[in-house]
C-alpha positions as CSV (number, residue, x, y, z in Angstrom):
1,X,0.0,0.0,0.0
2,X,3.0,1.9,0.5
3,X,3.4,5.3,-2.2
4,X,6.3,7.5,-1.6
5,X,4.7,10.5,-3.3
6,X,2.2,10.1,-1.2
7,X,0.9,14.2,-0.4
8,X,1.8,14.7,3.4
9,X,-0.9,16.2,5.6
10,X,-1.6,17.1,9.1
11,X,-4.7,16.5,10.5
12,X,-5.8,20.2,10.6
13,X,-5.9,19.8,7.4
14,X,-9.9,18.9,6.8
15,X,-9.9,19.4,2.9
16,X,-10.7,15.6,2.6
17,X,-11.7,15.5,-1.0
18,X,-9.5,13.7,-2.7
19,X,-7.6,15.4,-6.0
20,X,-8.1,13.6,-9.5
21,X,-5.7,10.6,-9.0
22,X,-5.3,10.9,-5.3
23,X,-5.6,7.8,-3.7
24,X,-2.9,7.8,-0.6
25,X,-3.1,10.3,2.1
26,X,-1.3,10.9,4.8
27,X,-1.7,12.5,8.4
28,X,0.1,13.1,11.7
29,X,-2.3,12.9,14.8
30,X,-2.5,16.2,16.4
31,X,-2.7,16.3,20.4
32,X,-6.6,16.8,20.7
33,X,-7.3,14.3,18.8
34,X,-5.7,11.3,21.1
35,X,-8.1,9.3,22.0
36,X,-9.9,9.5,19.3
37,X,-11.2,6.0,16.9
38,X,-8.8,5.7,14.2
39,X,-12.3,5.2,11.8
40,X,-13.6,9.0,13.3
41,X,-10.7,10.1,12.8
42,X,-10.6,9.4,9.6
43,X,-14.1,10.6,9.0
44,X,-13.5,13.9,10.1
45,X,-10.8,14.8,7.5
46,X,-12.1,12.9,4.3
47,X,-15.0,14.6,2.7
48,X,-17.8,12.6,1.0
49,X,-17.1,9.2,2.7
50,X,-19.7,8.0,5.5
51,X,-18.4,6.4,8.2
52,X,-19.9,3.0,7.2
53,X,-17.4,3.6,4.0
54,X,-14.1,4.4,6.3
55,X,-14.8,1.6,8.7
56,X,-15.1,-0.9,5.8
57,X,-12.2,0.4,4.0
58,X,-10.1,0.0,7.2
59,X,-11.4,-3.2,8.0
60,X,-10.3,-4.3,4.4
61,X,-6.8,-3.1,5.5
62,X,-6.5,0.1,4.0
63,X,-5.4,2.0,6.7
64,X,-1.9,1.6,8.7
65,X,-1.3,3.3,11.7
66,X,3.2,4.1,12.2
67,X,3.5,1.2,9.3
68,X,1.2,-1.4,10.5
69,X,-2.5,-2.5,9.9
70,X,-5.0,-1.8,12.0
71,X,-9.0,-1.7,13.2
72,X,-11.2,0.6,13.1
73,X,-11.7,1.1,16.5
74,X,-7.9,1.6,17.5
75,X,-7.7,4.6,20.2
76,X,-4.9,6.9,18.6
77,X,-2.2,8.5,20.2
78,X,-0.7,12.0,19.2
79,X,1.9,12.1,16.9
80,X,1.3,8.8,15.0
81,X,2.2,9.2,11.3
82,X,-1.9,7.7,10.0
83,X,-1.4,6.5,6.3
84,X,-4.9,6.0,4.9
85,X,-6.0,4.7,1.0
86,X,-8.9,6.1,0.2
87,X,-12.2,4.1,-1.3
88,X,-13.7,4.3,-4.5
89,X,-16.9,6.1,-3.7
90,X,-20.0,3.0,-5.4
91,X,-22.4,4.4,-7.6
92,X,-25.6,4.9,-6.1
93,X,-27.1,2.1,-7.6
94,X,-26.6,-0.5,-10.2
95,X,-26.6,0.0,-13.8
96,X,-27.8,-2.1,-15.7
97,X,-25.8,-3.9,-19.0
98,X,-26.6,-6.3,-21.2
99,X,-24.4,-8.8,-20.3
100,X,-25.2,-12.7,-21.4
101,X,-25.2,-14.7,-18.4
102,X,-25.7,-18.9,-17.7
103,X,-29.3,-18.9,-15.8
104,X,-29.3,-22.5,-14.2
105,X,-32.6,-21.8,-12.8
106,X,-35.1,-19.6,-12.1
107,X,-38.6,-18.9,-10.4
108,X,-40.2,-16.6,-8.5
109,X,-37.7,-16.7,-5.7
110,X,-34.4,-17.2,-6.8
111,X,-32.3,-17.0,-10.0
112,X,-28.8,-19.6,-9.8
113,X,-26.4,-18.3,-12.4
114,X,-23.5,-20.6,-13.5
115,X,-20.9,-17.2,-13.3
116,X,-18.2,-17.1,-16.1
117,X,-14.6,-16.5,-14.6
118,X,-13.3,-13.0,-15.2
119,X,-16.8,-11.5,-14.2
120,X,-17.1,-9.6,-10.7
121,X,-20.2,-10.3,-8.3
122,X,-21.0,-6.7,-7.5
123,X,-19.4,-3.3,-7.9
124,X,-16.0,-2.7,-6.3
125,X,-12.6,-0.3,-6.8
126,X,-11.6,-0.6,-10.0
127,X,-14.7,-2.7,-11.3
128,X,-17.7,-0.9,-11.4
129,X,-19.1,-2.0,-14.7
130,X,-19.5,-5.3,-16.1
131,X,-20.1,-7.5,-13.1
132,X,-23.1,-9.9,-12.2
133,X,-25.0,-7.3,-10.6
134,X,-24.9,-5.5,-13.7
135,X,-26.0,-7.9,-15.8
136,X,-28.9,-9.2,-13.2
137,X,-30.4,-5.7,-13.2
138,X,-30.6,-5.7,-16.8
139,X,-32.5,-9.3,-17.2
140,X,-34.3,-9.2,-14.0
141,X,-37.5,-6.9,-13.0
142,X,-37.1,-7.5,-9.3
143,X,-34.2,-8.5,-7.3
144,X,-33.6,-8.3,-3.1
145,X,-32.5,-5.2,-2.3
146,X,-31.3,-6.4,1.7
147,X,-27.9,-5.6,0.3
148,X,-27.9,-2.1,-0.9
149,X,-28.3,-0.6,-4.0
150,X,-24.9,-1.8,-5.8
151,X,-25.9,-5.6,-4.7
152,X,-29.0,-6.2,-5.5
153,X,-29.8,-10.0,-5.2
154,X,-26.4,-10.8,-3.8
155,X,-27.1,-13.5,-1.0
156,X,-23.1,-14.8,-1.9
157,X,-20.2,-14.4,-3.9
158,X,-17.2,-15.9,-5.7
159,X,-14.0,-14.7,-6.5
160,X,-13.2,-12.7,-9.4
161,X,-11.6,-16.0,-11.2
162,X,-13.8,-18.4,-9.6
163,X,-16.3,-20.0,-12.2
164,X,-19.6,-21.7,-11.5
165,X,-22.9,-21.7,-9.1
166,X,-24.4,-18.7,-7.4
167,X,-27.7,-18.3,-5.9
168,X,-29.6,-15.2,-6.7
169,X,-32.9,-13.8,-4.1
170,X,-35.4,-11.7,-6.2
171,X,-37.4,-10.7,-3.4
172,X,-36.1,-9.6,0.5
173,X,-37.8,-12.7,2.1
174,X,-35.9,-15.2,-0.1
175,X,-33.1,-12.8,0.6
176,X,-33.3,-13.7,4.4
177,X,-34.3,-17.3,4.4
178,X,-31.2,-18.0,2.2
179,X,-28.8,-16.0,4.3
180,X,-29.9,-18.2,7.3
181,X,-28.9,-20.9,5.6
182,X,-25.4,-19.8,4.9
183,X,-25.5,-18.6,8.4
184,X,-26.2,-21.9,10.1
185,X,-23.9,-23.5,7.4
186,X,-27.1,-25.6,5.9
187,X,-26.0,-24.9,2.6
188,X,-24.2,-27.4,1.0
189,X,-21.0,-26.2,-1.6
190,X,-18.6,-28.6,-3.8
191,X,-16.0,-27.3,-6.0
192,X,-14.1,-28.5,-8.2
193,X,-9.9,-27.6,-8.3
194,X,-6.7,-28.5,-10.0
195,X,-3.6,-28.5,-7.7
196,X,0.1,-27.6,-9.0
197,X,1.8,-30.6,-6.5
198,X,1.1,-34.0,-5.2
199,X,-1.6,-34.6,-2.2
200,X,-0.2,-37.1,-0.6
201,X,-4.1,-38.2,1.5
202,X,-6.8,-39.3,-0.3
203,X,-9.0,-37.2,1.7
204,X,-9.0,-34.9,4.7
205,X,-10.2,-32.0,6.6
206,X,-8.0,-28.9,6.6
207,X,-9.4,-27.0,10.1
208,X,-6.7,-24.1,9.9
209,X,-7.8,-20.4,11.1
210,X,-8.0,-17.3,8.2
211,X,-6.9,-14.0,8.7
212,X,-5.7,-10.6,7.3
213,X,-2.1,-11.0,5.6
214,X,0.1,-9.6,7.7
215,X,1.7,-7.0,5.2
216,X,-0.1,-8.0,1.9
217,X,-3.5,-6.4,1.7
218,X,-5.2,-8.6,-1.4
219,X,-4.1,-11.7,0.6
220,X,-5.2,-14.0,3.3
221,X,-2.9,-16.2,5.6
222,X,-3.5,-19.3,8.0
223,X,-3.1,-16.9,11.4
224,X,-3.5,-18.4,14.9
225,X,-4.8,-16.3,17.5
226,X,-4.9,-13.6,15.9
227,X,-7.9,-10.3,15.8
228,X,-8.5,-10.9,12.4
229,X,-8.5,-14.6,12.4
230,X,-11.7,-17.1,11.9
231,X,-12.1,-20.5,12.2
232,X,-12.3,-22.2,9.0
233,X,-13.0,-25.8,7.6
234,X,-12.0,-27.7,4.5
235,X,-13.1,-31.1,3.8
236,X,-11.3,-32.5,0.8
237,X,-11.1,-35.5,-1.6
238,X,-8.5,-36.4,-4.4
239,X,-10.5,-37.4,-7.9
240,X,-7.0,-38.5,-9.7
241,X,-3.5,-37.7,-10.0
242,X,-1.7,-37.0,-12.5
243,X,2.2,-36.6,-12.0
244,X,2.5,-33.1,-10.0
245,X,-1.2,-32.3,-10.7
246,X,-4.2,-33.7,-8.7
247,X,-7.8,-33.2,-8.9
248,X,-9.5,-32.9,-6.0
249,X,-13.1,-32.1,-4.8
250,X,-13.5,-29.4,-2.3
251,X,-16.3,-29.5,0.5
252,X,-16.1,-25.9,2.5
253,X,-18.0,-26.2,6.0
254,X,-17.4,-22.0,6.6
255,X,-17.3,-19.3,3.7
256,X,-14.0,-17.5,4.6
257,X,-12.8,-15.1,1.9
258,X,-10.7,-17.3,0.2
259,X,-10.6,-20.2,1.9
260,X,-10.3,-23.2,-0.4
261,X,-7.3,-21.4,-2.3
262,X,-5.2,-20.6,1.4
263,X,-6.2,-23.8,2.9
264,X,-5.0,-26.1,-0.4
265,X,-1.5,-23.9,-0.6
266,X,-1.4,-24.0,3.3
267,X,-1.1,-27.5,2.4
268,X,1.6,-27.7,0.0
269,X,-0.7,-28.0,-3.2
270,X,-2.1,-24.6,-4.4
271,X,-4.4,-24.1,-7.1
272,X,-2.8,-24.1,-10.7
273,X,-2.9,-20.2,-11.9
274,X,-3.8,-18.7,-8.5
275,X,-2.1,-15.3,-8.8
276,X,-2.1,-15.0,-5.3
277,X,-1.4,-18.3,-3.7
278,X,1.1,-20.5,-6.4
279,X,3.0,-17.8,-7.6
280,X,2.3,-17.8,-11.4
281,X,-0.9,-17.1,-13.4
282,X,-0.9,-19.5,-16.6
283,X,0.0,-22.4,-17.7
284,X,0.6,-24.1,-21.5
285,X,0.4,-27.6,-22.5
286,X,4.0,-28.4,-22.1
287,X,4.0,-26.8,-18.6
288,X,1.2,-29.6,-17.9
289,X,2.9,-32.0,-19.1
290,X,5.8,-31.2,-16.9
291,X,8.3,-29.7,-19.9
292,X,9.9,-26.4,-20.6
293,X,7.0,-24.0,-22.0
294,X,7.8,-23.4,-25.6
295,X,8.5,-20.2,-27.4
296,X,5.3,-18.6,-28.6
297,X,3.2,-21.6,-27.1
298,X,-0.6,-20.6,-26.6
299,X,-1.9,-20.2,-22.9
300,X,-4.4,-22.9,-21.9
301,X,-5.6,-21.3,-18.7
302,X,-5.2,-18.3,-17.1
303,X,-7.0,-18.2,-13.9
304,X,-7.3,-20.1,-10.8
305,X,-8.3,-23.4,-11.7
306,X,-11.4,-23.6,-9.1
307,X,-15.0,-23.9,-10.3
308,X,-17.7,-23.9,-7.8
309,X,-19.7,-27.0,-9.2
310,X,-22.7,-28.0,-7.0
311,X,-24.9,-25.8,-4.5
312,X,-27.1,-27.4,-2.3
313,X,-30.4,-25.3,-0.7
314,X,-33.5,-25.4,1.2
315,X,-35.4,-23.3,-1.2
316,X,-37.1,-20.3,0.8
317,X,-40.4,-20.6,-0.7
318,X,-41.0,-24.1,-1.1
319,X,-39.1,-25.7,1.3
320,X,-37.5,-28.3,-1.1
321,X,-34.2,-29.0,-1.1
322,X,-32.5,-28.7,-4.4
323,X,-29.2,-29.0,-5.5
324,X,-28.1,-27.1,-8.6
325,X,-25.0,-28.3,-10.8
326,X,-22.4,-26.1,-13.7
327,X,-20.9,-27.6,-15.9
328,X,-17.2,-27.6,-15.5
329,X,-15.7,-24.4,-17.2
330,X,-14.1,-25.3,-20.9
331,X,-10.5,-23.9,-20.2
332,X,-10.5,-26.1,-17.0
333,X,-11.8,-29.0,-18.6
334,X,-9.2,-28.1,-21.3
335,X,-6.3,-28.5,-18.5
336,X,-8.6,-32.0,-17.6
337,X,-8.2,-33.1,-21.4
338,X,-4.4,-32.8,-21.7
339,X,-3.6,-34.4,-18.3
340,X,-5.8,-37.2,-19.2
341,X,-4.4,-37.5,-22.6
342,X,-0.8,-39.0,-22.9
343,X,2.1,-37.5,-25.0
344,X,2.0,-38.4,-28.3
C-alpha cells in the first residue's frame, strides 16, 4: 500500500476530497485528537465518505497506523504518522448492461447463475461496470434489495476468477431465508480444483484459522490467534492424480474469503494459476505435461483453476431442497483433457 509520493498532511488539514488521481493520504495525529477511533478520525478529515465507508475500507486493511495495519476502532495516540488509501466512492445504484449470463434456474424466488470466470459479483474499486450485478439488473424486474443498491440479489459471492454456481434472491424474504442458511452452514457447496503438486491423502479435513495478511492487503494467511483470524473448515477428496497435478473435490463447512485457495496452498498444493497463492498465473500444454513452455506456445488457462460445481439449498419458498450443478468451465476442462491424454 505503500506510495512514496504520497501528499503529506496534518490533520488540521480537513480538505478531505481527494484530487483527480489521489488515492494515498497521509496525516500526523495532532494532540486533541488522542483518543480519538482511528475510523472517526478518519471521517473527520475525508470529505464525502460516510463512516460506514471508512470503517469498511479499514477493516479491508486500508489503513496503517506508524507502518502497521490496524482496526477501526484503534484509540490513537498523538503524533502517530496515519497513512490511509482512500475508497472508490459505489455508484448509487446498479446500472444495468446487457451482459449474457448462464441462468441454471429460475422462479419466482431465486435465479442460480452458473458465473463465467473474469466477471465480478458486484461493484467494487476498479470494477464498477460489467459485473453480475450488472447484468442481473438488466434481465431481471425484481431483485432483493437487503444488500444495498450496488448488490442487488447478492445473498453470496465468488471470487473474481472463480467459475460456477451462485444463488440469486429476487425478493427480501428469499433474501433472508437464504442468508440463514449460509448462516447456520445448511447450505451445501462442492468445488471442483486443479492443484500444482502431489496430495499425498486421499481425503481430509484442513481445520486451519484465516486471517488478514500480515503485510499484503489482497491476501489472506492461515493466522493463529490472531484479531482478524476465523475458524475455517475444508473437507477434501482427491479425484486422480496425474504426476504433480491432482484433482481434487473441495467441501467448504465455513465461507472465509478465500478459503479453499489458502487452505489447499497451506497444504503444500495450491491451485494451478492462482495469482495470489502458487505464484504464477498461466499455464501451457507443455508446462502440464511437466516440460519447458515453448516459445510462442498458446496459454491454456489463465486463472485459478477452481470452479464452484454444485450448490445445495433449502429453497425459501418451497421448502424443497434442491441441488443445482455447472458444468465444468471449458479452459478447466481443457487442462482436464491434456492431463488425461498421454504424450503423443
Amino acid at each position: 500500500m505503500s506510495n512514496d509520493n504520497a501528499p503529506e498532511s496534518d490533520a488540521g488539514d480537513s480538505s478531505g476530497d481527494p484530487d483527480e488521481g489521489e488515492v494515498i493520504r497521509d496525516f500526523v495525529v495532532p494532540e486533541e485528537s488522542r483518543g480519538m477511533r482511528l475510523d472517526f478520525f478518519l471521517c473527520q478529515l475525508c470529505d464525502g465518505y460516510s463512516r460506514t465507508q471508512i470503517r469498511a475500507a479499514v477493516q479491508e486493511g486500508a489503513a496503517e497506523v506508524d507502518g502497521k495495519v490496524v482496526r477501526p476502532s484503534l484509540k490513537l495516540k498523538a503524533g502517530q504518522k496515519v497513512r490511509f488509501e482512500l475508497p472508490e466512492l459505489p455508484p448509487d445504484d446498479t446500472v444495468p448492461e446487457n451482459i449474457v449470463i448462464d441462468v441454471l434456474h429460475e422462479d419466482d424466488s431465486i435465479v442460480v447463475v452458473n458465473k463465467s470466470a473474469g466477471m465480478v459479483v458486484h461493484p467494487a474499486r476498479g470494477n464498477w461496470s460489467g459485473t453480475l450485478t450488472s447484468a442481473l439488473a438488466y434481465r431481471f424486474q425484481n431483485l432483493s434489495d437487503v444488500g444495498g443498491p450496488s448488490r442487488p440479489g447478492i445473498v453470496h459471492r465468488l471470487d473474481r476468477d472463480t467459475s460456477g454456481v451462485i444463488v440469486i434472491a429476487k425478493t427480501n424474504a428469499a433474501h433472508t431465508h437464504l442468508s440463514q442458511q449460509f448462516h447456520d452452514r445448511l447450505v451445501e457447496k462442492e468445488y471442483f480444483a486443479i492443484t500444482g503438486a502431489p496430495i499425498d491423502r486421499d481425503r481430509d479435513l484442513i481445520e486451519a484459522p484465516i486471517g488478514r495478511h500480515p503485510y499484503q492487503r489482497d491476501k489472506q494467511a492461515i493466522r493463529e490467534d490472531h484479531e482478524t483470524s476465523r475458524p475455517a473448515s475444508t473437507f477434501y477428496e482427491v479425484i486422480s492424480r496425474h504426476g504433480r497435478f491432482t484433482q481434487v473435490r473441495l467441501k467448504p463447512k465455513t465461507g472465509r474469503t478465500h478459503q479453499l485457495r489458502v487452505h489447499l496452498a497451506h497444504i503444500g498444493s495450491p491451485i494451478i494459476c492462482d495469482r495470489l497463492y502458487a505464484g504464477h498465473a498461466e499455464v501451457t500444454e507443455s508446462m502440464l505435461r511437466g516440460l519447458p513452455r515453448k516459445p510462442g506456445e498458446p496459454i491454456v488457462l489463465d486463472r485459478q483453476a477452481l470452479h464452484a460445481r454444485r450448490l445445495t439449498i433449502t429453497h425459501p419458498q418451497s421448502g424443497e431442497r434442491m441441488t443445482f450443478e455447472a458444468p465444468i468451465a471449458q479452459d478447466i476442462a481443457r487442462v482436464i483433457a491434456i492431463l488425461q491424454t498421454p504424450a503423443s
